[in-house]
C-alpha positions in Angstrom: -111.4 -137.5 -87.7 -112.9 -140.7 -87.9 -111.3 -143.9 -86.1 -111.6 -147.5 -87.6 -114.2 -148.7 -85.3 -116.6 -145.7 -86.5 -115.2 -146.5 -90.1 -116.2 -150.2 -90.0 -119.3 -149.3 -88.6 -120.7 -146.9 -91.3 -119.2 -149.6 -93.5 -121.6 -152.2 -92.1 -124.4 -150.3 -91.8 -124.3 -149.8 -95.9 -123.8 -153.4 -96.3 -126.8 -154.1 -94.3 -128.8 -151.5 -95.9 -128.0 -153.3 -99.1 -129.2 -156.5 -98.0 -132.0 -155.4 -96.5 -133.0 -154.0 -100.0 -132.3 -156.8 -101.8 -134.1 -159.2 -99.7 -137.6 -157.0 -99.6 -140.1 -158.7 -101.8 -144.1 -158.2 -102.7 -146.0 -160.4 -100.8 -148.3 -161.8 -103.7 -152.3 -161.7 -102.4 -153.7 -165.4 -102.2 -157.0 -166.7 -102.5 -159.2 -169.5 -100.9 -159.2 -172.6 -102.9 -157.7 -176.1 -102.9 -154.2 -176.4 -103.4 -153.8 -178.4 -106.8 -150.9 -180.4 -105.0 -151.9 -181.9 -102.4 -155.9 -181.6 -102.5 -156.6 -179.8 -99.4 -158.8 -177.1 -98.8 -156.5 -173.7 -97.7 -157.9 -170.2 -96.9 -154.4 -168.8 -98.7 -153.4 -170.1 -101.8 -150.5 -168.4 -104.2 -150.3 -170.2 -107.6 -152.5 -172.7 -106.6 -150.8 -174.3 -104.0 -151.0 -173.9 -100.4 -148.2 -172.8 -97.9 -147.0 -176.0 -97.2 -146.8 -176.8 -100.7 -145.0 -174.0 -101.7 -142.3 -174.5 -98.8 -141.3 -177.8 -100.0 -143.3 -180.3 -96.8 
């Protein structure tokens, strides 16, 4: 029989496997360009804009 330390355990590990699922996301491919925000040149552009850009500078 299980005791409530193994319990809460198996219960975290679910909850974690959850999150973990939830937060995976595509990386989307980027291209070279100039970011149509702020005008500089970027070897990685996603929707237009550099990483920068996209993070909110």
């Amino acid at each position: 029989m299980a005791d409530d330390v193994d319990l809460a355990n198996a219960i975290a590990d679910r909850a974690l496997s959850r999150l973990i699922d939830a937060a995976r996301q595509p990386v989307p491919k980027g291209v070279a360009g100039e970011c149509r925000e702020c005008g500089w040149a970027s070897p990685r552009l996603v929707g237009g804009r550099c990483a920068p850009c996209r993070d909110g500078r």
